[in-house]
Every structure is written in C-alpha cells, then in structure tokens.
N, C-alpha and C positions, 0 to 999 in steps of 0.2 A: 504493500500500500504506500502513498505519497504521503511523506510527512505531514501532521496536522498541525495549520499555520490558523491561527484564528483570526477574525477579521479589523479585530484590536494592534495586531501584532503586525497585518500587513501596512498599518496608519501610520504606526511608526517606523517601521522600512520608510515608506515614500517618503517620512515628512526628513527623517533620518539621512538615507541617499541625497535629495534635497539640498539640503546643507550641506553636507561635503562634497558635491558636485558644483553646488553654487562657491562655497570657500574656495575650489580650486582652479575655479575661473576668476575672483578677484583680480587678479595680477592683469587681467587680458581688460579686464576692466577699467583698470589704473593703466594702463598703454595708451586706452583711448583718449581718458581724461589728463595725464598727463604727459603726452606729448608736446614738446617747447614748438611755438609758433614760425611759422617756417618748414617744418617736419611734418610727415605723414605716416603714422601707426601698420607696420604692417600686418597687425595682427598676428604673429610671430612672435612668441619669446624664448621660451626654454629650445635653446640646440633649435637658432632660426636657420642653421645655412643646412639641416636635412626639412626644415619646415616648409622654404620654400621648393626644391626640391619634389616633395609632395604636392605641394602647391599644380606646379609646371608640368605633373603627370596629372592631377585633373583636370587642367588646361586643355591637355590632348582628349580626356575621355569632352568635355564639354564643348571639341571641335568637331566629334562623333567618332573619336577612333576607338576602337577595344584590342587593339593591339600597342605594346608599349614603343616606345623609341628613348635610346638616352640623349638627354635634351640637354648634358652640359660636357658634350664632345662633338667638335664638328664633324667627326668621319659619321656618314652615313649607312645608315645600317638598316636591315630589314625590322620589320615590325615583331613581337615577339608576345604572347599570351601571356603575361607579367603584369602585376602590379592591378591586378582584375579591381583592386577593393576601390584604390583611390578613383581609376578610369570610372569606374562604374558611379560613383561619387561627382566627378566632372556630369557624368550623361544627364544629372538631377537638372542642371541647369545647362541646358543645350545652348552655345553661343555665348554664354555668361562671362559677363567682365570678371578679373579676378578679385574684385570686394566680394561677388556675390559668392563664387568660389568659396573666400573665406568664411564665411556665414555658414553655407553647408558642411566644410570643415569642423565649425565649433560645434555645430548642431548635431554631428556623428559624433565627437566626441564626448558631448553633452548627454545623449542617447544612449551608448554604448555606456556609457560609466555610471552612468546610473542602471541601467539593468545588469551590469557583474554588479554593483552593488545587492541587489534587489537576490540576483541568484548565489550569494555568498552566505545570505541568511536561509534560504531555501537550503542551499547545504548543509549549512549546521543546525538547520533541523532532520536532516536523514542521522545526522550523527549524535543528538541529543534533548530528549524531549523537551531538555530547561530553557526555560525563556533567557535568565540569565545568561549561560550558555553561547544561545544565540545571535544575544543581542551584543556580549564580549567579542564575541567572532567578527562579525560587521563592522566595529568601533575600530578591534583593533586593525582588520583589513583596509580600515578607511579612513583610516588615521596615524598609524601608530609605522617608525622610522626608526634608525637607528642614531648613533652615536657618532656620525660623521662630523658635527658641530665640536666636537670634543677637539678632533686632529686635524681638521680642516678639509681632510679628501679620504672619501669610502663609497661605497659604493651609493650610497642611502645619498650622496650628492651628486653624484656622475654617471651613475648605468639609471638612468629611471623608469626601465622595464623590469627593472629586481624590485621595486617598491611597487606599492598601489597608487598612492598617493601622486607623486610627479606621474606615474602612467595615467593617472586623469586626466595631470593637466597638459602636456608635451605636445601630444598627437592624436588623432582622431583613429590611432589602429591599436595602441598598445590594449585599451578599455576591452574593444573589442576580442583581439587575442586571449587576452586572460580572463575571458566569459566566456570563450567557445571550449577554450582549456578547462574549463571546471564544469560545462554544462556536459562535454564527452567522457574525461574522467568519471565523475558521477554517474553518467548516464549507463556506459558501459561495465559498473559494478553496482550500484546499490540502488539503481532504478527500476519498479516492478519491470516482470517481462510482457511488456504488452508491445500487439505488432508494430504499433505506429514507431515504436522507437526504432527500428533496423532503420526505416528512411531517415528519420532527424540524423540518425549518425553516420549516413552515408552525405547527408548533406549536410551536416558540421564538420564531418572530418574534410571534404572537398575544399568548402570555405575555409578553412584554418588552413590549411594547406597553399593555398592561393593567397592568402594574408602574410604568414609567416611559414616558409616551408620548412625550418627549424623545427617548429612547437608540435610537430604529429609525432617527434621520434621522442620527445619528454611524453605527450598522452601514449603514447605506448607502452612507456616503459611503467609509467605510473598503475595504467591498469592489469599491466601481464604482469607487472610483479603482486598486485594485489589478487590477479586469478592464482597468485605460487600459492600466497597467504592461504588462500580457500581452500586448494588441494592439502596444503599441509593443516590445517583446521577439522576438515570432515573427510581428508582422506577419500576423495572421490574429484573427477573432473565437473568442473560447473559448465558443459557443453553450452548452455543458452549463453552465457557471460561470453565464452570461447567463440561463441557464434559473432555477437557482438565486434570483437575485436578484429575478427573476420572482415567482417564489412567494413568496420574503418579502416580497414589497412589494403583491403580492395576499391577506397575509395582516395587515397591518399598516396598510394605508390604509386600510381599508373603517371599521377601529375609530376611525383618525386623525378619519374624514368624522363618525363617533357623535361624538365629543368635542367635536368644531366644531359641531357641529348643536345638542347639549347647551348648549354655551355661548351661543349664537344662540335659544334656546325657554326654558330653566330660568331664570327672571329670578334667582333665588339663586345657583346655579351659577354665573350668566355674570357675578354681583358679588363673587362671590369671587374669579374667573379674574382678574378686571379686577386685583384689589389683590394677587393671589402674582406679586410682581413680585420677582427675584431677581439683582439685576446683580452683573457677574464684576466682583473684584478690579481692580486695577491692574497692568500688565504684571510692572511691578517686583516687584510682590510673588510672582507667578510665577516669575518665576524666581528669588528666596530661596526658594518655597514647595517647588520641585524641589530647589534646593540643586548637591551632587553628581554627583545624578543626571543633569543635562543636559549635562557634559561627559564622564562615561562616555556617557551617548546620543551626544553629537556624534561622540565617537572611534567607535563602534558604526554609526552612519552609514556616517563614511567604511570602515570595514571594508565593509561591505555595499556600497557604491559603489565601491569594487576588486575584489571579486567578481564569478566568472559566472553564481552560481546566481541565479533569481529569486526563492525562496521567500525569502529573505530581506529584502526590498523591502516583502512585508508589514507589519512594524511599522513602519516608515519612512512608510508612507503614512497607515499609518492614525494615526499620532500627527502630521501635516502635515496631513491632512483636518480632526481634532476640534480642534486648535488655528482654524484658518481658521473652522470653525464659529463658537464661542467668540469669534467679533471682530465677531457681526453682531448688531444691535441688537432683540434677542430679551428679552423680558420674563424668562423662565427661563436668562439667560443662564448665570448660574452655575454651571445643573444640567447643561449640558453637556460640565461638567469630570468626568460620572460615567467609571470606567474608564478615563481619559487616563493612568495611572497606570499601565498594564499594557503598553503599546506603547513608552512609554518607560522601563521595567524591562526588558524584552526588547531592545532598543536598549543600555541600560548593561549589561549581563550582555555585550554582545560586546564592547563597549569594553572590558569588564572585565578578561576574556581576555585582548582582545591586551594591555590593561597588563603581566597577570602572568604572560604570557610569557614578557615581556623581561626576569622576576627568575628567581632560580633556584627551584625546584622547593622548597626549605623555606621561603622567603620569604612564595610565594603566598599560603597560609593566613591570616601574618599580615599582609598585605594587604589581604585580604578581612576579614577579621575585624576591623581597625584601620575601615577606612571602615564596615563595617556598624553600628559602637559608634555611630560620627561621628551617621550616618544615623539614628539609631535616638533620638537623645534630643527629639527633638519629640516621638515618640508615647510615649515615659516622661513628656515633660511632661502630657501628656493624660492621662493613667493616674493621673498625682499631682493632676491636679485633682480627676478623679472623686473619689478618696477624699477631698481636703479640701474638696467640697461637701457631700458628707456630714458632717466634721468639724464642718464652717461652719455647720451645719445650715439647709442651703439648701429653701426653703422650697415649689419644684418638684421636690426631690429626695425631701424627708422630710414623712411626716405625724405630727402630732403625735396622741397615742392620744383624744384627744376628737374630731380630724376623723377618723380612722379609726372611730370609732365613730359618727360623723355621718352617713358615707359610708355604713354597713352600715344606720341607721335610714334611707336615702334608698333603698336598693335596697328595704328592705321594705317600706315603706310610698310611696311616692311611684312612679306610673306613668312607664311609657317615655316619654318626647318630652314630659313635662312641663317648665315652664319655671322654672328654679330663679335666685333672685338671691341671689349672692354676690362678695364681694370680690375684685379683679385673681388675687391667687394662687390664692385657694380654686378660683375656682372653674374654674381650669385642671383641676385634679381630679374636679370633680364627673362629666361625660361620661365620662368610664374609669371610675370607682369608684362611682359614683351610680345604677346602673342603668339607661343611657342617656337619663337627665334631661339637659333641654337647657339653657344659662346664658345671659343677657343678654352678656356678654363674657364671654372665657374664653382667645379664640388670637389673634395678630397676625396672623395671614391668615383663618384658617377663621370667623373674626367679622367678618359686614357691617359695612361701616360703620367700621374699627375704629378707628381711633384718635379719633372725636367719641362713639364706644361706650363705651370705655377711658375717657376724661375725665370723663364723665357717672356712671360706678360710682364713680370716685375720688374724684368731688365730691359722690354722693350717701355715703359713707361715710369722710368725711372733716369733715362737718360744713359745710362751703364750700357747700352746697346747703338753699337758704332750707326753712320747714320745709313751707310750702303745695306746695313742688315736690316735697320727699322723698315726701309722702304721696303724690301721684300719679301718682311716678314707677314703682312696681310696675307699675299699668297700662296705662303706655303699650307693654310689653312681653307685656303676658296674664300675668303672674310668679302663680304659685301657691305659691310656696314661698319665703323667706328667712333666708338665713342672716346671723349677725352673730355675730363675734368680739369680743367687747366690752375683751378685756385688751389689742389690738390696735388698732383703730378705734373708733370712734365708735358709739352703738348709734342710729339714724335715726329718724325720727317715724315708724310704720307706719300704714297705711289700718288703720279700724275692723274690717274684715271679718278681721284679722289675728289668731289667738294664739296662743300660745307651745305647738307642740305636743311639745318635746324639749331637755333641754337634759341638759349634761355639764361642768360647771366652763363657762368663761367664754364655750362655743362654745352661741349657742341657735337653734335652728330654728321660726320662727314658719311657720305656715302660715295661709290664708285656710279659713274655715269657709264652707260653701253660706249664703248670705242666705234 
C-alpha cells in the first residue's frame, strides 16, 4: 500500500516547499532589484558562464530544433539528440527572446524543486509512519548544508548538485535530476506492485537518462544493491523488484549505447566529451562539505541496523552505493555527487529522532531548530554571494546596457550559427542573447580546444598578438562578425573586408562586407 499522508500533512509540505523554494530564489530577486543603473540583470547567478550556456541550448530548442549543436565552438558540426530537457524547454516559447527564455528557466526550476521537495516527504513516509520523522527528512533535505563556512571551500560551496539547497537554486535540471533519482529508487523497491508502474519507470528512467546520463548508473546501483538486501533478508529473489530494474535498464542503456556511439562518430562531440572532465573533491573536504549531517546519518544507521524492518536499509544502501561510485576514476566524477544529499538526509532525520528523544518533548524543537540554523549558513553564504556579484558587478552576471543593446543588434541582424569574435567575457553571452551566433571561445568545456582557444582571444585583444597575426586571425575561424570593447581592451588590426557596422559608446561591432 502507499504511504498514509493525511490531508493536514500535505498543507504543510506545500506551504513548507513554499518557502524554501521561495528562500532560494531570493538572490535572483535581489539581481533584479539590485542591479547599478546602467546594467542589465541576466538573471544568472550561481556558476553564470554554464547558466548561460543553458541559456543558448534553449535558444536553439525555441528556434524549433530538437537536435543539439555546441554553440560556443565555431567548427561546425552535425546536430546531435542531447540536451533533450533544456531544447525541449526553449520549444515552451517558440521564437522567444531570451528574457522570456529566462522566465521559463526559473519556472522549471521553481517547479521541479518544489515537487523533489513534495516527493522527499512522500519518501519518508514509505520509510516511517512519524510525522516527526517526516517532517525532519524535508527540513533537513531542504535546508540543512555543511561546514564549508568553517574552511572556506567544501563541497556544500562548490559542487551544488551534492547539496539540495544550491541544487534549487543554480539551475532548472539539478531539482529535476534529484526527483527522478528518488521517485525511480523508491519506485523500483518499496512501491506497491501495480502495473502502471513498469511504464512510469521506463519513462523516468528514459528522462533521467536524457537529463543526466551519469545519474541511471547511481539509481542502479542504489536499487540492485537494495534487491542484495532483500535476497539476503528473506533469502528468496524478489523477481517483480528484478522485473523493475529490468525495464529501467532497458530503458536507459539503449540511450547510454547513443551517447557512446555519438562520442565515437561526432569528431566535435567526442572533443568536447574528451575535455568535460570533472574530478570529485578530496575526501576531507566531504566530509566538512556534509558537516552534521554525517553523524546524525551515522547514528540513523545504526538505528536502522537494530531494527527489523527492511525498508529502512534503503537509504543506507543507496548512500554506500553512490559514495563507492564517487571513488572510481570517472572523468564526470564529481557529477556523481548529484542526489547523495537525499539518502543521507533521510539517514540524519532518524538519527535525529533518536537524539530528540532522549530530551524532553519542549527541548526537541529547539534542537532541531539550533542544528538546522548550524546547517543552514553555507547556503546563506551562497545566497550573499549571489547578490554581491551582482553588487560587484560581475561581468557573467550583469550586462552592461551597450552589450545588451549589442546583443539585441546580433539577434537582428546576424544569422543563427554565424560565427561571432568577441572577448573571454563577452562572448560567454553572445550564444544565449545573440540569436544563436556561435563564438570563437566562449565556455571552458563547451569550447574545443579550450584553453590554446582562451589564450589566443586574450592575446588577440590584448595587444600581445603581433599585428600580421591579428589581421588573420578572424579567418582562421570563418569569424563574420567582431566585437570590440574599446574602454576595456585593446581595439585589434581588422582584415580589410571588415567595417564598422554598429556601435553604442565604447562597445562597436565590425562586420565583414561580401568582397
């Protein structure tokens, strides 16, 4: 049967989620309202140069493509079945300038984060009939950080798909990920067996797969080790559970074998795959990055390890599984911290318990509420950076109203997949706001080549680049268009075919005229 959630219980979820989905849009709030005059709010904070990025792949789904293209390399490449969640996100607003884009950005994000909330507590009611329980699970999954603020760098500051909290407010896919992760975990062990579920989990495991092709080999490992648990518990195979697993893994390899096959045929693809290399932390910093958390988990452990029920073994495995993952010399090692956050919340919430048992019944509160303040100031520190990048007037956060009006002359007059040259910052911007113009350098992954890419724009608009090589350096890239911020950098020798087809105070846009 499905856990019994009473209709009291669901008030508080909503009004609960609520708030911490509203807290954790703050900062984007304060972007708008404090933006210095002169500046335009990208609606970007947290980790803006993969924001826009995502941005410039909805670009493309909102031009009508469902095929990806990397938009901050000029070599030209075939379309590829990638990045389905954001395109598909663009198609919401077919032709949509990139404000509106943003909107539906926040809106999935907003969406998504508040129903992992909503199915966090739905979990821990499979796992324990106490409201208390419960409601510790939720608080601490949607609140509660580590010890980062103590050393200044842990993970609980810097990976924020290892936390829940920064995964609200970053991006409009982490939410989503680590809901599909806990709704197929769950689903695939401790959800009645009724038929409709074989479809849900062929088409959650598809979608997570297409979102994060990482996060199917953490729900695998989290559920086949908890089908070990069952076998070694009752000593018999749970064939329906095994069935289960079945179908997610016939729903998620087949796209596994697309990706590998892509990267093995797409020589662009397969150069960018090479360089999104993402290694995990250092253990240490794991565990400041947990903080708290890992000695409520421990105690929550051993609670579950003197118990006879087995549903409880579930988050114990599955946070033992995605750690042992995490230690194997994986290029995306650190994306496999996505959701490790949720199994060991659900682990501290029992710990929790039994601590505030042992006080008496007015204590608990301030128990819980003492540790969750504790918990909680890592992701205030993340919330006070946002707004003082903004302040700072950070340069991937804010556009200044000549590049905003740069941006708007490149949507109208300069064609899709044309190839624009501009400066390190700029032209992080130009792929989201440019009309899907594509830049010589622009992303420290999504740009071949990058870092002899990076040196090569720096040294062409820095002056360090003799003047026979500036001139003919537009065409070693096919460049049709350039920009130059002359109050900023250096303004470069251009090839003759070049003139001045735009300018706005110090920001001016040459383009090449047909010969």
């Amino acid at each position: 049967m499905l856990p019994a959630i009473t209709r009291r219980e669901w008030g508080w979820v909503i009004r609960t989620a609520a708030l911490i989905v509203a807290l954790a849009s703050l900062p984007y709030l304060a972007g708008w309202m404090l933006a210095p005059a002169g500046y335009r709010f990208t609606g970007l904070l947290i980790n803006p140069i993969d924001g826009h990025s995502y941005l410039a792949k909805m670009g493309q789904g909102a031009a009508g493509s469902w095929l990806f293209h990397l938009p901050y390399t000029s070599e030209r490449h075939e379309g590829v079945f990638m990045f389905t969640y954001h395109l598909a996100l663009g198609h919401l607003v077919p032709g949509g300038a990139p404000v509106a884009l943003v909107w539906v950005y926040h809106l999935a994000r907003v969406v998504f984060g508040s129903a992992l909330l909503a199915a966090v507590y739905g979990a821990a009611a499979t796992l324990s009939s106490s409201v208390s329980y419960r409601r510790s699970a939720l608080l601490l999954v949607g609140l509660a950080s580590g010890l980062g603020w103590l050393v200044g760098t842990s993970p609980d500051l810097t990976v924020p798909e290892a936390v829940t909290f920064p995964s609200l407010m970053v991006n409009a896919h982490f939410g989503l990920t680590a809901l599909l992760m806990l709704l197929l975990v769950f689903g695939m062990t401790l959800a009645p067996l009724y038929r409709g579920w074989w479809a849900a989990i062929a088409v959650g495991s598809a979608c997570l797969t297409m979102i994060q092709p990482f996060a199917p080999l953490v729900v695998g490992v989290a559920a086949g080790s908890w089908l070990v648990v069952g076998y070694l518990w009752e000593r018999r195979l749970p064939w329906p559970h095994i069935g289960r697993l079945v179908v997610f893994a016939g729903s998620s390899v087949p796209l596994l074998i697309y990706f590998w096959w892509v990267a093995r045929t797409n020589p662009q693809i397969g150069r960018w795959m090479e360089q999104n290399v993402t290694p995990s932390p250092p253990a240490w910093q794991w565990l400041v990055g947990y903080g708290l958390l890992l000695p409520l988990a421990a105690a929550g452990a051993w609670r579950v390890v003197q118990r006879r029920g087995r549903a409880g073994w579930l988050p114990l495995v599955w946070a033992a599984g995605q750690i042992a993952l995490m230690m194997l010399p994986m290029p995306l090692q650190r994306r496999l911290s996505t959701g490790l956050h949720l199994p060991i919340c659900l682990l501290a919430a029992t710990g929790l318990e039994a601590v505030a048992s042992r006080l008496r019944a007015r204590s608990r509160p301030w128990l819980k509420a003492g540790l969750l303040s504790i918990m909680f100031i890592s992701n205030l520190l993340i919330m006070l950076a946002g707004a003082s990048a903004v302040l700072n007037r950070n340069p991937y956060v804010l556009l200044t109203d000549d590049q905003w009006a740069a941006m708007e002359w490149l949507r109208e007059n300069v064609a899709a997949e044309s190839v624009v040259l501009a400066d390190v910052e700029l032209a992080t911007a130009v792929p989201a706001w440019g009309g899907g113009a594509r830049v010589v350098y622009g992303h420290p992954f999504e740009t071949l080549d990058t870092e002899a890419r990076r040196r090569a724009v720096e040294d062409y608009y820095s002056g360090r680049m003799a003047t026979a090589e500036q001139i003919a350096f537009p065409g070693r890239f096919g460049v049709g268009v350039i920009l130059v911020q002359s109050d900023r950098l250096s303004t470069p020798a251009l090839p003759p075919e070049f003139e001045q087809a735009w300018r706005s105070g110090p920001l001016v846009i040459y383009r090449a005229e047909p010969s």
